[in-house]
C-alpha positions as CSV (number, residue, x, y, z in Angstrom):
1,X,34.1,-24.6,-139.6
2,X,36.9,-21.8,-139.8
3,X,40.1,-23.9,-138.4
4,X,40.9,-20.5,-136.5
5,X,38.1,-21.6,-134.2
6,X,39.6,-24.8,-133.4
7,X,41.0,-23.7,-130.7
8,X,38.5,-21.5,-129.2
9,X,35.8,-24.1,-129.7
10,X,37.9,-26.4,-127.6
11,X,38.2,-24.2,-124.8
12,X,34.8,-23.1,-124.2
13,X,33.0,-26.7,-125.2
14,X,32.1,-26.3,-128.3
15,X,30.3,-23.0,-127.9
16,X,31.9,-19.2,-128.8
17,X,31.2,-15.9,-129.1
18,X,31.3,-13.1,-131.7
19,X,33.4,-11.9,-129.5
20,X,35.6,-15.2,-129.2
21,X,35.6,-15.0,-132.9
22,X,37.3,-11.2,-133.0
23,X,39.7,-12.8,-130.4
24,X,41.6,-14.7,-133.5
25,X,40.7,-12.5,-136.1
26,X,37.4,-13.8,-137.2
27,X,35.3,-10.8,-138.4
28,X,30.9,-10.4,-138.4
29,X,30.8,-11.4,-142.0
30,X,32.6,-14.4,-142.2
31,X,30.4,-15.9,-139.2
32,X,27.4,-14.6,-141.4
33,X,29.0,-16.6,-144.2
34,X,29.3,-20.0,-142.0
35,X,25.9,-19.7,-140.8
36,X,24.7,-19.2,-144.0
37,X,26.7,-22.1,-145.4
38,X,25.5,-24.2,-141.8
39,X,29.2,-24.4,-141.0
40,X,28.0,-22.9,-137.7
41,X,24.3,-22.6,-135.6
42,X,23.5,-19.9,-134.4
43,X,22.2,-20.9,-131.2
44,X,21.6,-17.9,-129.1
45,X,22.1,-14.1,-130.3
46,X,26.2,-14.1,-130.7
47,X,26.9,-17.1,-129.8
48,X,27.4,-20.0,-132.0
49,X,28.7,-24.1,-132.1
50,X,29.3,-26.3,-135.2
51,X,26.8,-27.4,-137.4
52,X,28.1,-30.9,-137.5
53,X,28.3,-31.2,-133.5
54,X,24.7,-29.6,-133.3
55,X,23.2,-31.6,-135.6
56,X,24.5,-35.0,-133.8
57,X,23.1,-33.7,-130.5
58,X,20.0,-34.9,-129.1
59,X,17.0,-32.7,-127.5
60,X,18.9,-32.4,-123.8
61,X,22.5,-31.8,-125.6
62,X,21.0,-29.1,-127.5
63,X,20.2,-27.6,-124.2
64,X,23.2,-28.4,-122.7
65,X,25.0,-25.8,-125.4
66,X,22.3,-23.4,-125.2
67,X,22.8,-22.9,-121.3
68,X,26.7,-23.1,-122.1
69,X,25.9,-20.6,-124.9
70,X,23.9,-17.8,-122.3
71,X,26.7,-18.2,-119.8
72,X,29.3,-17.6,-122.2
73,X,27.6,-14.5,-122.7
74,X,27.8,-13.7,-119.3
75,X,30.6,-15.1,-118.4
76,X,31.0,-12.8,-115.2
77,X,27.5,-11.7,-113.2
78,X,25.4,-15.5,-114.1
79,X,25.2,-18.8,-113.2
80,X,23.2,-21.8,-114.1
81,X,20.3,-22.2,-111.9
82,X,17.9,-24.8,-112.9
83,X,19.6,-24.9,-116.4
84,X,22.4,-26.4,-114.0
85,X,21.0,-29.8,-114.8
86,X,22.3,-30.0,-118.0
87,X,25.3,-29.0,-117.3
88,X,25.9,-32.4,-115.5
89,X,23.9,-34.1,-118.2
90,X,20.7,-34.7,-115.7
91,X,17.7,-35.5,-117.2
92,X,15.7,-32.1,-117.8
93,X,12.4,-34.3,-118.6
94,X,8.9,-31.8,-117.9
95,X,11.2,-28.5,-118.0
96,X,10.3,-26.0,-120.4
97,X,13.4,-26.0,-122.7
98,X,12.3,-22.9,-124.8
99,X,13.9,-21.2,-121.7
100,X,16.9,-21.1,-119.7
101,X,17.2,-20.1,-116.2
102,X,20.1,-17.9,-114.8
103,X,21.1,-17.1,-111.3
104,X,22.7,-12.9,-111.4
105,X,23.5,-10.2,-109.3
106,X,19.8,-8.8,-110.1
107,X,17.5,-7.2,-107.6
108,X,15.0,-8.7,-109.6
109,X,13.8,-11.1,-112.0
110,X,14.4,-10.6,-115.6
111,X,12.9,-12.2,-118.9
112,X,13.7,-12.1,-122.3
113,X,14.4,-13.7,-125.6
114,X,13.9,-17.5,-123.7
115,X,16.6,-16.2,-120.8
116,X,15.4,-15.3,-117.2
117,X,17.8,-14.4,-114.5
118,X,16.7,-14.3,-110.7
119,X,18.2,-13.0,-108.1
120,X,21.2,-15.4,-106.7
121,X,20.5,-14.2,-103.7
122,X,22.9,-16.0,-100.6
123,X,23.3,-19.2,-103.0
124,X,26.4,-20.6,-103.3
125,X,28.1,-20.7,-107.0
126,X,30.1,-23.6,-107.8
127,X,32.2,-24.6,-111.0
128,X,30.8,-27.3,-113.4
129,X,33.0,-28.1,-116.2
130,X,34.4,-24.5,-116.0
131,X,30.7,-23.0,-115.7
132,X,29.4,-21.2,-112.6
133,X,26.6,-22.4,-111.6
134,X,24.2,-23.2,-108.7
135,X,25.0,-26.5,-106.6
136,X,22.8,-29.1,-107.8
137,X,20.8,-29.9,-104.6
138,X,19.5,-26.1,-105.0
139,X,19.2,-26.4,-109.1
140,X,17.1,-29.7,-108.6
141,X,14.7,-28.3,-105.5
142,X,14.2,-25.2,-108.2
143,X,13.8,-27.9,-111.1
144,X,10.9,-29.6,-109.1
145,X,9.6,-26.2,-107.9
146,X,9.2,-25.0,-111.8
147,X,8.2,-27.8,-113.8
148,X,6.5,-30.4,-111.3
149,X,6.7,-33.3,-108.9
150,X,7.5,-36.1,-111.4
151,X,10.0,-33.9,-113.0
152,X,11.5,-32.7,-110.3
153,X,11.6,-36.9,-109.3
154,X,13.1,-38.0,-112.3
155,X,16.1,-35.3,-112.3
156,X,16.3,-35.9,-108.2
157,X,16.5,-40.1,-108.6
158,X,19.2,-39.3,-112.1
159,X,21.0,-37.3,-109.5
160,X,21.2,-39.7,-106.4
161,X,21.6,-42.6,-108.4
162,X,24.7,-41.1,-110.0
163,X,25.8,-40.1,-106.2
164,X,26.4,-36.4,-107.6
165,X,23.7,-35.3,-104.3
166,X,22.5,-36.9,-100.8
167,X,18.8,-37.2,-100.3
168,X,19.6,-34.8,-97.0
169,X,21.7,-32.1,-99.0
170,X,18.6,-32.0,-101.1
171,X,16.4,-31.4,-97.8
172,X,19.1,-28.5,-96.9
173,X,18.0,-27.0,-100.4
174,X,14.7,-27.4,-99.8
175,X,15.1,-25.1,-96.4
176,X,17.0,-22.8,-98.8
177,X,14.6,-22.0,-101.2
178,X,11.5,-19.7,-101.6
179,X,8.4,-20.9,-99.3
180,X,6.5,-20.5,-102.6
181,X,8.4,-23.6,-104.4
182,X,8.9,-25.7,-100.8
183,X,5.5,-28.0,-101.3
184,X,6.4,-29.5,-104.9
185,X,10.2,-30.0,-103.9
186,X,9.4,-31.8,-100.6
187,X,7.1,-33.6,-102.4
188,X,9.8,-34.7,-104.6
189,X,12.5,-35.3,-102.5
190,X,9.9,-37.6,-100.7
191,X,9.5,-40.0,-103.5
192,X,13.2,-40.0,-104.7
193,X,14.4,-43.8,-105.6
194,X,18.1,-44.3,-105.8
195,X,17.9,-47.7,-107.6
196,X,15.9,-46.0,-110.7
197,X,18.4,-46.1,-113.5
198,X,16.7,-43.8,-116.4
199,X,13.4,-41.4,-117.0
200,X,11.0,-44.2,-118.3
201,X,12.0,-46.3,-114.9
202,X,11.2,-43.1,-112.8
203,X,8.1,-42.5,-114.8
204,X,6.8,-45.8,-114.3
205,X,7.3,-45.8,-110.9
206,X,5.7,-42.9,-110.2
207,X,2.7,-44.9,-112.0
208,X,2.6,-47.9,-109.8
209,X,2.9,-45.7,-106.4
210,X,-0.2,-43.3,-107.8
211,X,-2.3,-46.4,-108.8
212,X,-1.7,-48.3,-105.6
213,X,0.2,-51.2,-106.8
214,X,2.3,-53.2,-104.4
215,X,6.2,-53.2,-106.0
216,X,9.5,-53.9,-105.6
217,X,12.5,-51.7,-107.8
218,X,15.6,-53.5,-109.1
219,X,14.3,-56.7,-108.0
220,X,16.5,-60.3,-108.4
221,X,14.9,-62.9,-109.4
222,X,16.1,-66.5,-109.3
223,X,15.9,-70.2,-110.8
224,X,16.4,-72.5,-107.5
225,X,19.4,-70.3,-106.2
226,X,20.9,-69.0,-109.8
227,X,20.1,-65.8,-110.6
228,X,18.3,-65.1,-113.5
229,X,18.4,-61.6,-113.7
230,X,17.3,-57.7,-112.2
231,X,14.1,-56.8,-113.3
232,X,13.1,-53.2,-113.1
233,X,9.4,-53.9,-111.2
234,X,8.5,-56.7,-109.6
235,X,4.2,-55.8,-108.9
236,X,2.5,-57.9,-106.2
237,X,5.4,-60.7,-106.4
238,X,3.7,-61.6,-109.9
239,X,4.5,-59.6,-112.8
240,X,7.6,-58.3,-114.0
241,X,7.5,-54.7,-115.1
242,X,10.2,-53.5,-117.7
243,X,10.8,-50.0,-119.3
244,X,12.1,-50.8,-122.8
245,X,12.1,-47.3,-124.0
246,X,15.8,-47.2,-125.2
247,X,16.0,-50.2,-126.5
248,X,17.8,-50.9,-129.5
249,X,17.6,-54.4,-131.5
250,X,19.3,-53.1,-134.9
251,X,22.3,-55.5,-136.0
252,X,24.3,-58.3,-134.9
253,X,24.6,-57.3,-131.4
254,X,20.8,-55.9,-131.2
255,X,19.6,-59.6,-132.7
256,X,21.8,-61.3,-129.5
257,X,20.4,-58.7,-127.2
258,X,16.7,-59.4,-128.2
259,X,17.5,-63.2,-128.1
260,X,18.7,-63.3,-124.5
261,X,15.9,-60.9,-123.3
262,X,13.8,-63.3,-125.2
263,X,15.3,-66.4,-123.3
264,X,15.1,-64.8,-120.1
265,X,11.1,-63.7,-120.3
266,X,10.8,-67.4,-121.2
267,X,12.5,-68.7,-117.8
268,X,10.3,-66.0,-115.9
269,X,7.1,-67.0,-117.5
270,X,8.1,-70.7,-117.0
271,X,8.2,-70.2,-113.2
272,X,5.1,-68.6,-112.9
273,X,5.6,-64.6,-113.6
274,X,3.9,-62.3,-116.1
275,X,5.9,-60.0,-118.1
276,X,4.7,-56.1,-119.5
277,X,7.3,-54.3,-121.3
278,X,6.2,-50.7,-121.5
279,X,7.6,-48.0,-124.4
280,X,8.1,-44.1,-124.0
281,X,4.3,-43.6,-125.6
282,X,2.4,-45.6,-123.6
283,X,3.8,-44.3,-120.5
284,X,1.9,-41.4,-121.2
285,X,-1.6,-43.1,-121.6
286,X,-0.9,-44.3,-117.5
287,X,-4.8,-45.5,-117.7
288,X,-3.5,-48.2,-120.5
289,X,-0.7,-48.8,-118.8
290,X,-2.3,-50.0,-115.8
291,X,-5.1,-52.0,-117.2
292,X,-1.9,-53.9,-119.1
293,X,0.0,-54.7,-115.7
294,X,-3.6,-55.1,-113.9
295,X,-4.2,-57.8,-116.8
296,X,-1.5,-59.3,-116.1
297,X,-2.0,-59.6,-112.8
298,X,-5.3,-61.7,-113.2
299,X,-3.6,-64.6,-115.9
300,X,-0.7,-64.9,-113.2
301,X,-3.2,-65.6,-110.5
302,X,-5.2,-68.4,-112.9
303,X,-0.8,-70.3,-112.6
304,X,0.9,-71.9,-109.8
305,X,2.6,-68.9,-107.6
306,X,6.4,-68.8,-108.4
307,X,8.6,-70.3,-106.1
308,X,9.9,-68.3,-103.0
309,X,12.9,-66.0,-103.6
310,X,15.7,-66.4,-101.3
311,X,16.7,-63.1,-98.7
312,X,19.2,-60.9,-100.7
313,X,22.2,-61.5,-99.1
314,X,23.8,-58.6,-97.0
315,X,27.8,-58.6,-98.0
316,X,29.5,-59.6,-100.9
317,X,30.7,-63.1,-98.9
318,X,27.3,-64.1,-98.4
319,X,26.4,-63.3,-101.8
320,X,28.8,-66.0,-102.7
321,X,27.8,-68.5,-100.6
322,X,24.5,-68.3,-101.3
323,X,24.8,-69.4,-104.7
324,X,26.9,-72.3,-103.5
């Protein structure tokens, strides 16, 4: 890429402009010429980001510089509104991403080459990462509102876990919104588990609650009074549910990694657990999924229970002491 964009590039996040590139003397045709040459991606009509950064990006960071992309475009009457999400890196799981979702000074809504802009209406635009955007309580209630209930919980748990929203600013945004959107979001905000650390944890979740199960997230699980570990799902106090979905066991340090979870799963199974370790695909065949942990369920009850965990303890102090 031109060196003269250095510069610019920096400033804006990787993302600029035809009009950027006038700014330092860049003209039509030599852009034409870096496109061509896949120096630069055109990612949205007149607005472009290295080839080498785009090409490194995964599915959500593409996003990510397409919303930055629009906005730079119209840098003074938009802001992110669902798109907002990936602005702060949230996990846009179940949204449409041919699309991105603006908040303007419309009167009403507008649609066009994968850009809609609503009306922003008495929401409140805030600054992310020099961006104007919707807050996130209102982005995610929108999120949930356009792409679903387990969507809208995955983004939603991302988002509490990470402390970037309150459960009750997310009720506020609820009250905020259209009456049209209101059901899906409270529905949402209603199953929203801070302790879920990634998608495939959500995702599985939402599978144990719509199947019945019995379940405890992030639980501890001990060895007399050592603690062996925090499992993502303990189901019915029997079988220990883990998402591996981005797990890596390539190298030296993948080859430790595997051995210790191996070590581990063989101190569970020795005091009496099961163990399923689900993967992105089978998360979506939820009947298979099920019939696995279910499964599992029935060898555990043919062993001797495992031994009663101790109560978590409720300070730091006591956590000490109780592995005394």
């Amino acid at each position: 890429m031109d060196r003269r964009l250095d510069a610019v590039t920096a400033a804006t996040g990787g993302v600029f402009t035809t009009k950027d590139a006038a700014a330092v003397g860049i003209r039509h045709e030599e852009i034409a010429h870096m496109v061509r040459r896949k120096e630069v991606i055109r990612v949205r009509r007149g607005a472009f980001v290295s080839g080498q950064v785009y090409r490194d990006a995964d599915v959500d960071e593409r996003y990510r510089l397409e919303v930055m992309a629009a906005l730079r475009l119209r840098p003074t009457d938009a802001a992110a509104a669902h798109a907002a999400l990936a602005l702060r890196r949230l996990p846009t799981w179940g949204a449409d991403l041919r699309r991105i979702d603006l908040a303007g000074a419309v009167k009403h809504h507008e649609s066009g080459a994968g850009l809609r802009v609503r009306p922003r209406g008495d929401l409140e635009v805030v600054t992310i990462g020099g961006r104007a955007s919707v807050r996130i309580a209102d982005a995610l209630v929108q999120h949930a509102a356009q792409s679903g209930i387990v969507a809208g919980v995955v983004a939603m748990d991302a988002a509490v876990h990470a402390k970037l929203v309150t459960v009750a600013s997310i009720a506020e945004a609820i009250e905020r919104m259209p009456r049209s959107g209101r059901r899906r979001a409270r529905a949402a905000a209603a199953l929203v588990d801070p302790a879920c650390e990634s998608v495939g944890e959500s995702r599985t979740r939402l599978l144990l609650l719509d199947f019945g199960l019995a379940f405890e997230s992030q639980a501890r699980l001990y060895e007399r009074r050592t603690l062996i570990g925090r499992v993502d799902f303990l189901v019915e106090e029997r079988v220990v549910v883990e998402f591996d979905g981005l797990v890596k066991y390539a190298g030296l340090d993948g080859k430790e990694v595997l051995a210790a979870e191996k070590a581990r799963e063989s101190r569970l199974v020795a005091l009496g657990y099961e163990v399923v370790r689900l993967t992105w695909r089978e998360l979506d065949d939820p009947v298979g999924v099920i019939a696995r942990i279910r499964d599992a369920l029935a060898r555990a009850l043919t062993r001797p229970a495992p031994p009663p965990r101790p109560p978590e303890p409720r300070t730091a102090s006591e956590a000490a002491n109780s592995l005394v």
